[in-house]
N, C-alpha and C positions, 0 to 999 in steps of 0.2 A: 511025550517027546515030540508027536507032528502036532502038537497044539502051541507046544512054545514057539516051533517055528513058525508058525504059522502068524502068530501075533505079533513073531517080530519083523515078519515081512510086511504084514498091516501098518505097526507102527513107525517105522525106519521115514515109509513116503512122507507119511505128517508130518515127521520132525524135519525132512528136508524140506517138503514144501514150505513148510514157519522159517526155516533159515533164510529159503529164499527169497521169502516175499520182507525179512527184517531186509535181508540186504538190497533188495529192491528199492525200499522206502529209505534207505542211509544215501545209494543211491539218487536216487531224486532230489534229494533235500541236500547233497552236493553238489550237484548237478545245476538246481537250481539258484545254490549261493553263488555257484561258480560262472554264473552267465550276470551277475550283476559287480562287474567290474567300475572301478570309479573312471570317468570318462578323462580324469588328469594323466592317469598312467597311459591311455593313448594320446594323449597330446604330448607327455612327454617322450614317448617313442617316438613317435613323428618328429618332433627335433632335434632327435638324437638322428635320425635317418636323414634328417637335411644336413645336420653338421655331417656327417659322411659321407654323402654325396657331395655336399660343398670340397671336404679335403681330398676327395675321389676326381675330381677337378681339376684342385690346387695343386696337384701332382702333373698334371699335364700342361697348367699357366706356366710353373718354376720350371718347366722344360726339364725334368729329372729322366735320364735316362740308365739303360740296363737292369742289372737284376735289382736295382734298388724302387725303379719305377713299377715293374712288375711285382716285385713283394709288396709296396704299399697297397700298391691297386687290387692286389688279392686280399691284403688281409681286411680292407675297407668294406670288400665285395662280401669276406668270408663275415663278418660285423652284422653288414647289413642281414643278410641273409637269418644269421642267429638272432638276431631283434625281429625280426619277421614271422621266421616260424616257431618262436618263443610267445609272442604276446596277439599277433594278428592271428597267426594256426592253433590258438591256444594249448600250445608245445608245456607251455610252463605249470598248466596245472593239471595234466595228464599225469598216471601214473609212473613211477619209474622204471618200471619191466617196457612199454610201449613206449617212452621216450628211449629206451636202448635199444629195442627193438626197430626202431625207425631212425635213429640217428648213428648205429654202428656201423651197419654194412657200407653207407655211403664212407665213411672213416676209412674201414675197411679196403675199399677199392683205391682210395687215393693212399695208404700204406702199400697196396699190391706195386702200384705206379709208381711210385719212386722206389720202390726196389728193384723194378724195370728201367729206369731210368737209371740207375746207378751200376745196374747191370749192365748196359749198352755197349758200351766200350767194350767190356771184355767180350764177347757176344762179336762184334763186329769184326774186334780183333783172330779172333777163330775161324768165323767165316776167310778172311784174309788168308790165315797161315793154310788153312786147307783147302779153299775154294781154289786160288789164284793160278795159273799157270805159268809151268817152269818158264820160266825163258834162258 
């Protein structure tokens, strides 16, 4: 009975060690495909990021104002950003547990903000009915 165990505490490390080092080598050998990108796809993001900065601009030539000048100019900003940390942070071929891991919580906080933001009002309004003195 302490002979079995004992063989199978001997054998268990080998067999993990061989998994690790198969995963190691799959590893590497994606790793390595992964750093030989064709040099078109960064030039074609770099012109995708001057037409955005170009219409990030054009927003402020055509003199657009209120929420409409502020929502383009974010969603141009939010664009930019995603083609950024997609293809220059090599975002896009990271796993997908570490692409949620890094790109939820910022989500996350900007979710928290506009429920603060939408909350405001009523919030203000309270302070008002309670704070205020009689007169």
């Amino acid at each position: 009975m302490t002979n079995v165990a004992v063989d199978l505490g001997t054998r268990q490390p080998s067999l993990h060690t061989h998994t690790h080092e198969a995963v190691a080598v799959a590893a590497g050998a994606a790793h390595a495909e992964g750093q030989q990108h064709p040099i078109k796809l960064y030039l074609v993001v770099w012109g995708w990021l001057f037409v955005l900065s170009a219409c990030s601009y054009l927003v402020d030539y055509f003199g657009l104002q209120g929420y409409l000048r502020w929502s383009l100019i974010l969603l141009f900003m939010m664009l930019k950003a995603g083609l950024i940390v997609a293809v220059f942070m090599h975002m896009a071929w990271e796993r997908l547990a570490l692409v949620y891991a890094i790109l939820l919580p910022p989500v996350l906080v900007l979710v928290f903000v506009a429920i603060m933001v939408f909350e405001s009002d009523y919030t203000h309004f309270i302070r008002v009915l309670f704070f205020a003195s009689p007169t």
